[in-house]
ModelCIF file with pLDDT and N, C-alpha, C, O atoms, coordinates in Angstrom:
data_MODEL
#
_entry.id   MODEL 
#
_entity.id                         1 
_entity.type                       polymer 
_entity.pdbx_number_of_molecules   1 
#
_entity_poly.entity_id                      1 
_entity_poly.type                           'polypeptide(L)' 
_entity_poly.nstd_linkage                   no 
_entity_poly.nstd_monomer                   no 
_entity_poly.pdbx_seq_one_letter_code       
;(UNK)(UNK)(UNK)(UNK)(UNK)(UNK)(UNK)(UNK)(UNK)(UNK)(UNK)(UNK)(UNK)(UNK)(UNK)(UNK)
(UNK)(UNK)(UNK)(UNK)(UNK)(UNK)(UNK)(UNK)(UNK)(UNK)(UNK)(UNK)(UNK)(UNK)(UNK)(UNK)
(UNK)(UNK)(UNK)(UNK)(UNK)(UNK)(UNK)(UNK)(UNK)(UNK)(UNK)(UNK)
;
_entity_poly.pdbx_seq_one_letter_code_can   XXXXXXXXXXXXXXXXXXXXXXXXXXXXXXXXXXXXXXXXXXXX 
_entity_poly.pdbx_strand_id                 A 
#
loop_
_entity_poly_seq.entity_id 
_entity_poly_seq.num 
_entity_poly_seq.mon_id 
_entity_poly_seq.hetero 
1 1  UNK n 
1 2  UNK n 
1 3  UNK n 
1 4  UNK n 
1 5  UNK n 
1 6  UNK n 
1 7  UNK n 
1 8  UNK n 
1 9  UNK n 
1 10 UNK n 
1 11 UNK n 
1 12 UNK n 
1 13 UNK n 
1 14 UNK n 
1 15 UNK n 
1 16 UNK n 
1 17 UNK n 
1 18 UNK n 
1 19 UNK n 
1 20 UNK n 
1 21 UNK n 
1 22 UNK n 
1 23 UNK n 
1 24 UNK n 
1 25 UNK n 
1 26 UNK n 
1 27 UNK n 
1 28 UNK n 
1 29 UNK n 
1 30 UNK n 
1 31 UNK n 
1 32 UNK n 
1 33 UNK n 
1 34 UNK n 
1 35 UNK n 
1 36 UNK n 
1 37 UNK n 
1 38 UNK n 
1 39 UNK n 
1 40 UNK n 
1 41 UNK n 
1 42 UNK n 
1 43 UNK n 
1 44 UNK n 
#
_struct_asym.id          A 
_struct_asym.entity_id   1 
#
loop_
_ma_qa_metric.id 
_ma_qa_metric.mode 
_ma_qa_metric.name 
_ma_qa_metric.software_group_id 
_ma_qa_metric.type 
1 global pLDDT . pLDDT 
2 local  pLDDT . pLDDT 
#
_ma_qa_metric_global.metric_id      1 
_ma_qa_metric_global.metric_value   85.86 
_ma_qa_metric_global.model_id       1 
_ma_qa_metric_global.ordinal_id     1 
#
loop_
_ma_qa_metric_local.label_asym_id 
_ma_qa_metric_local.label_comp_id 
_ma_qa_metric_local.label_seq_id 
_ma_qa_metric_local.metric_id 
_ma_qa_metric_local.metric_value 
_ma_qa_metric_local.model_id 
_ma_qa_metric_local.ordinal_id 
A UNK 1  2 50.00 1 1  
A UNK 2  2 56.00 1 2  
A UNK 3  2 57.00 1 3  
A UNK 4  2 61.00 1 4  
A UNK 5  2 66.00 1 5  
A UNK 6  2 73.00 1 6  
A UNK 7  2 73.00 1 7  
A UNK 8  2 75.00 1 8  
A UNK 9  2 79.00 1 9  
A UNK 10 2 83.00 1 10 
A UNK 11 2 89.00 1 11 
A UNK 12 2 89.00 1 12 
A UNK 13 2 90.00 1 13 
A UNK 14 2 92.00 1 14 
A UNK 15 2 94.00 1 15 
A UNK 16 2 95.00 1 16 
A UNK 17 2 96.00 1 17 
A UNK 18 2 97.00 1 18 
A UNK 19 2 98.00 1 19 
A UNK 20 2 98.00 1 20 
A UNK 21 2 98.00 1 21 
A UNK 22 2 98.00 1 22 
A UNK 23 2 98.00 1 23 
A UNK 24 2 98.00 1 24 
A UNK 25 2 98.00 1 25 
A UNK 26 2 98.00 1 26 
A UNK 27 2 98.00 1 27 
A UNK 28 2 98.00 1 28 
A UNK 29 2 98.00 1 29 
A UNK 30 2 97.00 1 30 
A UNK 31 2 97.00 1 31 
A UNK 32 2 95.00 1 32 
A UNK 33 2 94.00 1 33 
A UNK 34 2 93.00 1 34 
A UNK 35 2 92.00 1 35 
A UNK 36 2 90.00 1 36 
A UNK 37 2 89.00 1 37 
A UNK 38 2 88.00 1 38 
A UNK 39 2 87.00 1 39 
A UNK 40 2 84.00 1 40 
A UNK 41 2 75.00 1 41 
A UNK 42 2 72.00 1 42 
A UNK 43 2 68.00 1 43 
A UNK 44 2 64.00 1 44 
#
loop_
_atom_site.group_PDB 
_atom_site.id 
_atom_site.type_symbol 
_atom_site.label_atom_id 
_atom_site.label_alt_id 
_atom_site.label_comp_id 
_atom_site.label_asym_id 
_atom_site.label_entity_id 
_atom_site.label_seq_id 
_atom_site.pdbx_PDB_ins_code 
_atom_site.Cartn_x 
_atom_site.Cartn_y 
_atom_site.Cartn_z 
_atom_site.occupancy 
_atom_site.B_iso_or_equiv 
_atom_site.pdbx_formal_charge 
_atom_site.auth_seq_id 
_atom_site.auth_comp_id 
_atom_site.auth_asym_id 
_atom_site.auth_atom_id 
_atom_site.pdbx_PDB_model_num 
ATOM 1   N N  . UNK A 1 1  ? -69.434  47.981 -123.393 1.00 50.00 ? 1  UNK A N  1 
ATOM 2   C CA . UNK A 1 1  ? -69.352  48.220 -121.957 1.00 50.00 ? 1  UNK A CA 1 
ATOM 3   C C  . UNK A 1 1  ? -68.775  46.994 -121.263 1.00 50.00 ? 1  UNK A C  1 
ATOM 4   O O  . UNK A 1 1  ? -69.442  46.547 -120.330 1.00 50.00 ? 1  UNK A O  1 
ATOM 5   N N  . UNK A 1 2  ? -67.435  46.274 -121.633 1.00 56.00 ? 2  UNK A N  1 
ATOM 6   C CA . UNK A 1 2  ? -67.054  45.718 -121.160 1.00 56.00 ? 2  UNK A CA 1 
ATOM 7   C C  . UNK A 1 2  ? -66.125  46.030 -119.529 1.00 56.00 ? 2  UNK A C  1 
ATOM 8   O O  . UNK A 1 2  ? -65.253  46.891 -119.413 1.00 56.00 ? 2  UNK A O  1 
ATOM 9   N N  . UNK A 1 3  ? -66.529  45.219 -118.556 1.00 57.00 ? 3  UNK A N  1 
ATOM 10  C CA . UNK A 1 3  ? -65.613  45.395 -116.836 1.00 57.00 ? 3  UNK A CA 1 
ATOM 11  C C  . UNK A 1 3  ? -64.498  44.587 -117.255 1.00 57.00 ? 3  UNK A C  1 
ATOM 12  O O  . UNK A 1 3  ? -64.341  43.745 -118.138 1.00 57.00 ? 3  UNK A O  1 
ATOM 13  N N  . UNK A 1 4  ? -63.664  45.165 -116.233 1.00 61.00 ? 4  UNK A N  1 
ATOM 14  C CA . UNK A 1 4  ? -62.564  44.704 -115.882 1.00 61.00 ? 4  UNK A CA 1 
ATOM 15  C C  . UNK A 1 4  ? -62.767  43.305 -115.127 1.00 61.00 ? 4  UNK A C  1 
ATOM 16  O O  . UNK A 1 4  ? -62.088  42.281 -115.202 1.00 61.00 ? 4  UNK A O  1 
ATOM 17  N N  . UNK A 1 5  ? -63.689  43.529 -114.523 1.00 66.00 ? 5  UNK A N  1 
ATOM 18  C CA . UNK A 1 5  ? -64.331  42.699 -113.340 1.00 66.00 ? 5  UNK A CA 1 
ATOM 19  C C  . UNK A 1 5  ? -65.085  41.452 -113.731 1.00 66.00 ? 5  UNK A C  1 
ATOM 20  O O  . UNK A 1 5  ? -65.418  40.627 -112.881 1.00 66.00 ? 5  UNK A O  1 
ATOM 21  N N  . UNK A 1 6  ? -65.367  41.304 -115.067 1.00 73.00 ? 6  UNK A N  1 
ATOM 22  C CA . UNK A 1 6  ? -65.875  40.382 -115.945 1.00 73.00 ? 6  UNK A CA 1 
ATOM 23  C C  . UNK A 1 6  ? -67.683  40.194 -115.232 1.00 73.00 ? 6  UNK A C  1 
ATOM 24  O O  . UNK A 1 6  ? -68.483  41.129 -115.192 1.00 73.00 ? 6  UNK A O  1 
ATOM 25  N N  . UNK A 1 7  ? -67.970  38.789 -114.748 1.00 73.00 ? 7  UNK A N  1 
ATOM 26  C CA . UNK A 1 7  ? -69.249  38.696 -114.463 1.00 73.00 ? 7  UNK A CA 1 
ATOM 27  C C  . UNK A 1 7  ? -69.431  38.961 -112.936 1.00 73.00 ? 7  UNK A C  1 
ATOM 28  O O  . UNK A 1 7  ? -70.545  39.113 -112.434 1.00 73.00 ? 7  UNK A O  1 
ATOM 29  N N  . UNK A 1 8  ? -68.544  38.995 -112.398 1.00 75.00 ? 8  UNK A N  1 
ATOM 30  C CA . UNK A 1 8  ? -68.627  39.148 -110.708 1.00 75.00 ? 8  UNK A CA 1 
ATOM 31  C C  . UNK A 1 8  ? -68.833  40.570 -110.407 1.00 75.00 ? 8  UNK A C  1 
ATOM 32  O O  . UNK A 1 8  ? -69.269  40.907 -109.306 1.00 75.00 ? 8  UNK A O  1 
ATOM 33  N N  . UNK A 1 9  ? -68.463  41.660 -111.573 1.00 79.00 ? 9  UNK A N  1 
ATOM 34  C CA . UNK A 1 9  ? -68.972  42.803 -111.238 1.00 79.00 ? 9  UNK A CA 1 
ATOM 35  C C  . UNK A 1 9  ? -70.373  43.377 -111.333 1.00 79.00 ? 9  UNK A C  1 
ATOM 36  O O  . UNK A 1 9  ? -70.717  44.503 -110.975 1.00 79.00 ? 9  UNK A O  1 
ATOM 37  N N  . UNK A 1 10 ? -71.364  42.135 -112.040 1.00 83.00 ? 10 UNK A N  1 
ATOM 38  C CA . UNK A 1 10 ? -72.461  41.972 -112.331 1.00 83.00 ? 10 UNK A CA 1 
ATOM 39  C C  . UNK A 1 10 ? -73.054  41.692 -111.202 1.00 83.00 ? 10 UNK A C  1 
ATOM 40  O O  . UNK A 1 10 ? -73.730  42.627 -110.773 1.00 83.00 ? 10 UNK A O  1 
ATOM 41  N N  . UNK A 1 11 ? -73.045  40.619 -110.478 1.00 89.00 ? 11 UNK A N  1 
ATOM 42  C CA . UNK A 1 11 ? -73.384  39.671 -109.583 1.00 89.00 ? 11 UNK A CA 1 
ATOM 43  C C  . UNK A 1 11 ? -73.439  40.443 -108.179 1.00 89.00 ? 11 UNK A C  1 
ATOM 44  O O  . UNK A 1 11 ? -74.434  40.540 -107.461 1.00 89.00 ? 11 UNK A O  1 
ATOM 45  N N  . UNK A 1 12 ? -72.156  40.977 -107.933 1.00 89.00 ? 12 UNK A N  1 
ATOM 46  C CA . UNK A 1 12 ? -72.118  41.317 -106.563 1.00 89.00 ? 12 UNK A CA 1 
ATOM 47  C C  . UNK A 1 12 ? -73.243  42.470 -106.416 1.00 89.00 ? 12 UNK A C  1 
ATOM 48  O O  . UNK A 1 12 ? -73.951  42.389 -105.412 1.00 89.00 ? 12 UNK A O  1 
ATOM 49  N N  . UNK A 1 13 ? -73.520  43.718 -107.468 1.00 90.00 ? 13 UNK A N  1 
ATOM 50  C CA . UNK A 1 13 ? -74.194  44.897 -106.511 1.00 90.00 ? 13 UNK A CA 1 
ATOM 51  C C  . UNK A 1 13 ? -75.516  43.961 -106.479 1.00 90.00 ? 13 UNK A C  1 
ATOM 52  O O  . UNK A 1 13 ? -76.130  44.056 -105.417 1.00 90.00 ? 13 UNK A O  1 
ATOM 53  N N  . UNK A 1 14 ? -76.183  42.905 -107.616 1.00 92.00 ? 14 UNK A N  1 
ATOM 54  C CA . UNK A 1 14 ? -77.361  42.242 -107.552 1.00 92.00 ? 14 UNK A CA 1 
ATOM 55  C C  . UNK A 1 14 ? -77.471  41.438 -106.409 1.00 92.00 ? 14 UNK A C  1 
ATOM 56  O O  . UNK A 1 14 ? -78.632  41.127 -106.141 1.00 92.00 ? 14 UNK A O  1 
ATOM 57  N N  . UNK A 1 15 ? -76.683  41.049 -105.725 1.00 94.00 ? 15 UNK A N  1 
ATOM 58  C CA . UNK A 1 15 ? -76.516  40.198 -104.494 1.00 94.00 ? 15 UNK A CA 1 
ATOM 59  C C  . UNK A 1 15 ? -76.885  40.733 -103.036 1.00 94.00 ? 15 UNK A C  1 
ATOM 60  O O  . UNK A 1 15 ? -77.573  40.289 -102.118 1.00 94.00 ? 15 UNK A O  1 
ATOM 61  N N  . UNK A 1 16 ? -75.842  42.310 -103.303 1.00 95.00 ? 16 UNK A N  1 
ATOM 62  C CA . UNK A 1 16 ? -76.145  43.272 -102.291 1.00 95.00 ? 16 UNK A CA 1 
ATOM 63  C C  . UNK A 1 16 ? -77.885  43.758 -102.377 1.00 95.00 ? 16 UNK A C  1 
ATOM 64  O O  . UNK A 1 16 ? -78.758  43.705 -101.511 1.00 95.00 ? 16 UNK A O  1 
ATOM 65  N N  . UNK A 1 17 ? -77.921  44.166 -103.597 1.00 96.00 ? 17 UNK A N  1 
ATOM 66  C CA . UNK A 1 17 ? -78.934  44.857 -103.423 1.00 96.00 ? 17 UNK A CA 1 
ATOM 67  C C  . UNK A 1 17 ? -80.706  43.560 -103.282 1.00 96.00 ? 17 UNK A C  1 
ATOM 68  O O  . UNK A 1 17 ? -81.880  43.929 -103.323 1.00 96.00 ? 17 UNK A O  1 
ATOM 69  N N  . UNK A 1 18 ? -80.301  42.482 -103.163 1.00 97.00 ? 18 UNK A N  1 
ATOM 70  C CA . UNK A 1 18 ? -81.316  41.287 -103.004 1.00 97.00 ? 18 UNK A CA 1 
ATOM 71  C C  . UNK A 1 18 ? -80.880  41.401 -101.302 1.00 97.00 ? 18 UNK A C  1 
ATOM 72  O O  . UNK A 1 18 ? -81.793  41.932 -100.670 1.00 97.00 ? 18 UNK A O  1 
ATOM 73  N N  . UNK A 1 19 ? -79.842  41.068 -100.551 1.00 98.00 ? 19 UNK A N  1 
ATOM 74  C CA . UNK A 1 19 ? -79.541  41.214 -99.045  1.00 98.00 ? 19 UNK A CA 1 
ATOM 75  C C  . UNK A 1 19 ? -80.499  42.320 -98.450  1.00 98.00 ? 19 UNK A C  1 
ATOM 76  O O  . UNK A 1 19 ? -81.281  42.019 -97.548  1.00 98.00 ? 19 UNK A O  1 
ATOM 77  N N  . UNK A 1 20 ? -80.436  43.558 -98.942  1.00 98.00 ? 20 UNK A N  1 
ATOM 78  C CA . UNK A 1 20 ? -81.021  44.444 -98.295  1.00 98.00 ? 20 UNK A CA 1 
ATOM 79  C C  . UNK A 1 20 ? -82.185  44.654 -98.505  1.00 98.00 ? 20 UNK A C  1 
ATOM 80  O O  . UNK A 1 20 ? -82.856  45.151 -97.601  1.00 98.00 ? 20 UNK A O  1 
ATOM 81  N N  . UNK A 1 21 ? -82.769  44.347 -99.737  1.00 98.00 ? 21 UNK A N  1 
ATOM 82  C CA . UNK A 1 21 ? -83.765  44.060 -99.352  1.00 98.00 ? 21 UNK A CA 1 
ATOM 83  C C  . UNK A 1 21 ? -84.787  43.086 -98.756  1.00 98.00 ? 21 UNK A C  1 
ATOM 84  O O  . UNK A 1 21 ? -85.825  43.423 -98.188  1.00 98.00 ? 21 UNK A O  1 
ATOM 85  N N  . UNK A 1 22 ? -84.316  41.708 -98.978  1.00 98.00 ? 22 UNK A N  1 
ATOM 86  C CA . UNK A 1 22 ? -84.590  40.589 -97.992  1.00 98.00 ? 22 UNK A CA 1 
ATOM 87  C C  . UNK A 1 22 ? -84.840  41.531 -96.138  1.00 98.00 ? 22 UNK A C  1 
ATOM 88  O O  . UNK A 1 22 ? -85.803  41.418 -95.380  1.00 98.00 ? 22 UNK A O  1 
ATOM 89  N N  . UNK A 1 23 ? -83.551  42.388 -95.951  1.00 98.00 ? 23 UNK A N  1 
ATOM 90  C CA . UNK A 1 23 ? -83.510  42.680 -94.575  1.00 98.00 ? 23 UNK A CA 1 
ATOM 91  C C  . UNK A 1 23 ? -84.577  44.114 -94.486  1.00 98.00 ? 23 UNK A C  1 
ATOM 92  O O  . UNK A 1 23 ? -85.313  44.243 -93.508  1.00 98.00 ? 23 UNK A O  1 
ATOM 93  N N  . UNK A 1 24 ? -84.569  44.841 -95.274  1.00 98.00 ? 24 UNK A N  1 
ATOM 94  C CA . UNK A 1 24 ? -85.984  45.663 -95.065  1.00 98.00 ? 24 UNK A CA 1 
ATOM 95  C C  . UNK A 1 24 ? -87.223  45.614 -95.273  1.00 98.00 ? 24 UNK A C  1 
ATOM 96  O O  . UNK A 1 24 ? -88.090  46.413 -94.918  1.00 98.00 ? 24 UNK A O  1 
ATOM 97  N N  . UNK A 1 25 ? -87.382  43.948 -96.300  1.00 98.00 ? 25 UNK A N  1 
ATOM 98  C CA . UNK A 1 25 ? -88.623  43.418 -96.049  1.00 98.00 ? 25 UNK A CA 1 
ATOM 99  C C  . UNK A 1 25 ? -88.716  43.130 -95.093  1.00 98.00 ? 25 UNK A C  1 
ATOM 100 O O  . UNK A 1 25 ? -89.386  44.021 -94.572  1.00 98.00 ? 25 UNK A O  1 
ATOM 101 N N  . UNK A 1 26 ? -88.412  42.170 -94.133  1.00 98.00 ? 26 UNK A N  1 
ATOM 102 C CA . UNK A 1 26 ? -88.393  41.429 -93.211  1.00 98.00 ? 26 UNK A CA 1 
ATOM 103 C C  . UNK A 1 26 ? -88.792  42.533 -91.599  1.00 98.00 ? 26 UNK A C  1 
ATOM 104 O O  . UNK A 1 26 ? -89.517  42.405 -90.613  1.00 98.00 ? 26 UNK A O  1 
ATOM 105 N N  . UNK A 1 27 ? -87.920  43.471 -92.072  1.00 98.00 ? 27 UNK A N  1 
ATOM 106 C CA . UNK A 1 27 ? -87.786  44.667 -90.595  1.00 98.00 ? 27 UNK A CA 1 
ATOM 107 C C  . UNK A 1 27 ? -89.325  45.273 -90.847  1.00 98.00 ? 27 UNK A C  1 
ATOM 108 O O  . UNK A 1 27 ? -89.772  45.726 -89.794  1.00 98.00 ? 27 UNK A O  1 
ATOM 109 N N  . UNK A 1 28 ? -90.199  45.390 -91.911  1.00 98.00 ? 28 UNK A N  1 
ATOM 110 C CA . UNK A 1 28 ? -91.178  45.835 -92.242  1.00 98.00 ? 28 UNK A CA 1 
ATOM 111 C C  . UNK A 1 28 ? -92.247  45.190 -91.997  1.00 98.00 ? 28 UNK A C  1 
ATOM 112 O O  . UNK A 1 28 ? -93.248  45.782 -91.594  1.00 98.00 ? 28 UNK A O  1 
ATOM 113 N N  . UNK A 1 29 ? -92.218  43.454 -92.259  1.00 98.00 ? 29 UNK A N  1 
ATOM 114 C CA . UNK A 1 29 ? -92.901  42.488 -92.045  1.00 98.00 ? 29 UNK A CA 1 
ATOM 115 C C  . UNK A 1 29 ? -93.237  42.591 -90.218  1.00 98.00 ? 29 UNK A C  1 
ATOM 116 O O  . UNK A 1 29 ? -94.323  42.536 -89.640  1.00 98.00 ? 29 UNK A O  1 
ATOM 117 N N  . UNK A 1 30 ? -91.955  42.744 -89.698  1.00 97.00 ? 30 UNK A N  1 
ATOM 118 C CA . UNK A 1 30 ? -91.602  42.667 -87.958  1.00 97.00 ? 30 UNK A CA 1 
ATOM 119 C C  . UNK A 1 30 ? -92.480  43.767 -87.363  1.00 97.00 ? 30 UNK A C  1 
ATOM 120 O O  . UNK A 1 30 ? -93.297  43.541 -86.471  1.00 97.00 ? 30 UNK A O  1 
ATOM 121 N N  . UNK A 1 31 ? -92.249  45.080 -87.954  1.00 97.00 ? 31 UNK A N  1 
ATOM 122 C CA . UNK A 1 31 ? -92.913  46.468 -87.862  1.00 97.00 ? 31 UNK A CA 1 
ATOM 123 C C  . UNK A 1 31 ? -94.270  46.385 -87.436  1.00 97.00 ? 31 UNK A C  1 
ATOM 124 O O  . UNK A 1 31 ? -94.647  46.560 -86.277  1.00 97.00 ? 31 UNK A O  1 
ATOM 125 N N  . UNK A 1 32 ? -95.430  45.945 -89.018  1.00 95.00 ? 32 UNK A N  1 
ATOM 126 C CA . UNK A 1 32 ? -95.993  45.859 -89.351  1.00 95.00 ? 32 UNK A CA 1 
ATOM 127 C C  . UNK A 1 32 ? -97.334  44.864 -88.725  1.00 95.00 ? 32 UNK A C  1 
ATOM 128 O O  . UNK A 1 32 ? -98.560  44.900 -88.823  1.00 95.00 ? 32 UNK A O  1 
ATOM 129 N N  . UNK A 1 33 ? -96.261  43.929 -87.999  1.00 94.00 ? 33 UNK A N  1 
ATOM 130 C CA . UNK A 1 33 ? -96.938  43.076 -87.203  1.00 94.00 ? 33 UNK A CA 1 
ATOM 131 C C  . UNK A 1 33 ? -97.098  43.273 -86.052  1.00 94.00 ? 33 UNK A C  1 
ATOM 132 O O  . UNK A 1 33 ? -97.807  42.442 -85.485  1.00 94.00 ? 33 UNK A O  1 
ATOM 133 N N  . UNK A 1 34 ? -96.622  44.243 -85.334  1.00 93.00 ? 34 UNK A N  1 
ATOM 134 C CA . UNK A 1 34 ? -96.401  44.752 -84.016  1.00 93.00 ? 34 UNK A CA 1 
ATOM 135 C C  . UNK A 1 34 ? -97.116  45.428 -83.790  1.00 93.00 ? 34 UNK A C  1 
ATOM 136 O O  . UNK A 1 34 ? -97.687  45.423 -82.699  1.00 93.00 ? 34 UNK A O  1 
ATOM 137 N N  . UNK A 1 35 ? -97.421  46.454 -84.927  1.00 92.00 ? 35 UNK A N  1 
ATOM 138 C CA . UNK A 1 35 ? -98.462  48.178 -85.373  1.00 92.00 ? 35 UNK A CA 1 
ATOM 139 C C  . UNK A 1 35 ? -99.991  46.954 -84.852  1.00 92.00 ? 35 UNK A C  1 
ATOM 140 O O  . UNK A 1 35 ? -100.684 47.012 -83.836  1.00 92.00 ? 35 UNK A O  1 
ATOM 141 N N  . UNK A 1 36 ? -100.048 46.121 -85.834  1.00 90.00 ? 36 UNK A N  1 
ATOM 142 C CA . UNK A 1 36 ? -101.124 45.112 -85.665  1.00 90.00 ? 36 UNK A CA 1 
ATOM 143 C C  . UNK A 1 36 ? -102.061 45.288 -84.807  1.00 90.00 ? 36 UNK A C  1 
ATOM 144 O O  . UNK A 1 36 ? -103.026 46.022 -84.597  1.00 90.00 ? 36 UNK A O  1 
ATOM 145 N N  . UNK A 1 37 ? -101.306 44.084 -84.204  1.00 89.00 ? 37 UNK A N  1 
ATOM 146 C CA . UNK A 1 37 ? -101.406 43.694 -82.820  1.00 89.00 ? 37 UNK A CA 1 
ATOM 147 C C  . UNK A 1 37 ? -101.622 44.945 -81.832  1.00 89.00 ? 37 UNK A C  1 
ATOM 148 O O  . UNK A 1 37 ? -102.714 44.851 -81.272  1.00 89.00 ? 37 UNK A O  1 
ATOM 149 N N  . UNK A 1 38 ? -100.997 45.933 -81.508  1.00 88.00 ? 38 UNK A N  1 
ATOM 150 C CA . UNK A 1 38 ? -101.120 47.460 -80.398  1.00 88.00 ? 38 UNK A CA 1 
ATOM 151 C C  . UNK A 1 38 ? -102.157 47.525 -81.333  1.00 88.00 ? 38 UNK A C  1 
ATOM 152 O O  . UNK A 1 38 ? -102.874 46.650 -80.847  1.00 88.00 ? 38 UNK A O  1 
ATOM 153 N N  . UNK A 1 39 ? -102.818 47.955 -82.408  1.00 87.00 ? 39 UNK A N  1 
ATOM 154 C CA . UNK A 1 39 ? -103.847 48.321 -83.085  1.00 87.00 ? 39 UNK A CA 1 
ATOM 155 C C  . UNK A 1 39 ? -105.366 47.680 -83.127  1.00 87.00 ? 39 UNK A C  1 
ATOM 156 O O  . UNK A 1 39 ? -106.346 48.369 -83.411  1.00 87.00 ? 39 UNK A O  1 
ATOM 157 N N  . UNK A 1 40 ? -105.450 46.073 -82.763  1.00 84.00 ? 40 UNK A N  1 
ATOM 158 C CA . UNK A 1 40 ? -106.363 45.314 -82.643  1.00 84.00 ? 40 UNK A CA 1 
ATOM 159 C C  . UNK A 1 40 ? -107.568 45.480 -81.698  1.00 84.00 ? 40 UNK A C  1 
ATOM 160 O O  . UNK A 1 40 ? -107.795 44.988 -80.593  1.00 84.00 ? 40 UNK A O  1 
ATOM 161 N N  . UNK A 1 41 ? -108.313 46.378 -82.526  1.00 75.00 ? 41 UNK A N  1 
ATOM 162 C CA . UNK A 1 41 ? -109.402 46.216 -81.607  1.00 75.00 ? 41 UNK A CA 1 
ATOM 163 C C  . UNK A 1 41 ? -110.699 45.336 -81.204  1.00 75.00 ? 41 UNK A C  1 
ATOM 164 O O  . UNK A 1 41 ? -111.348 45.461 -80.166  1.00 75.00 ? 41 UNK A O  1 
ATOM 165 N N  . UNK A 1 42 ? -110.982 44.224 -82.478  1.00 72.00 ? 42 UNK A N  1 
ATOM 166 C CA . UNK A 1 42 ? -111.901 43.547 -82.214  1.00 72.00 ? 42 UNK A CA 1 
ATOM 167 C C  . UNK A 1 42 ? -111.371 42.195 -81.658  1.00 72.00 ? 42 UNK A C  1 
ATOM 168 O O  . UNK A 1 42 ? -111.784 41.145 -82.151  1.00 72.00 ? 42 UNK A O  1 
ATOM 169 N N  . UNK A 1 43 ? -110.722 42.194 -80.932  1.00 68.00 ? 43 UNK A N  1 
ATOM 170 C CA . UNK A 1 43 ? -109.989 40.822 -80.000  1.00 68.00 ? 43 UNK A CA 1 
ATOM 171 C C  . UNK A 1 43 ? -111.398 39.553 -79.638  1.00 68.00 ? 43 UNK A C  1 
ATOM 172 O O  . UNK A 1 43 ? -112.277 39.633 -78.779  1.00 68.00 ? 43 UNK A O  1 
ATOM 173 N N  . UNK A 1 44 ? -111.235 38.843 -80.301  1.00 64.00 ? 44 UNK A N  1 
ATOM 174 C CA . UNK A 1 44 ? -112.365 37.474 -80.197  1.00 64.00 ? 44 UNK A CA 1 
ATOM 175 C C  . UNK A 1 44 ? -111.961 37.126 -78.890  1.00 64.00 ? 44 UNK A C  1 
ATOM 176 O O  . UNK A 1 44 ? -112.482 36.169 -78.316  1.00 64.00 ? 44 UNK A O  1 
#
């Protein structure tokens, strides 16, 4: 199963697919913290 593309055809979808998820962790992290907070009912 040799590419044409040699190792960069390796690299790039692993690159992409580390980007997006970095960015839908993050949008989840943002989410998640917001739900929180509107959700907090025992406020010290």
């Amino acid at each position: 199963m040799k590419s044409s593309h040699g190792i960069h055809g390796i690299i790039w979808p692993l690159f992409t697919t580390g980007i997006y998820y970095l960015a839908f962790s993050g949008l989840l992290t943002l989410l998640f913290g917001w739900v929180e907070k509107k959700l907090d009912y025992f406020k010290v």
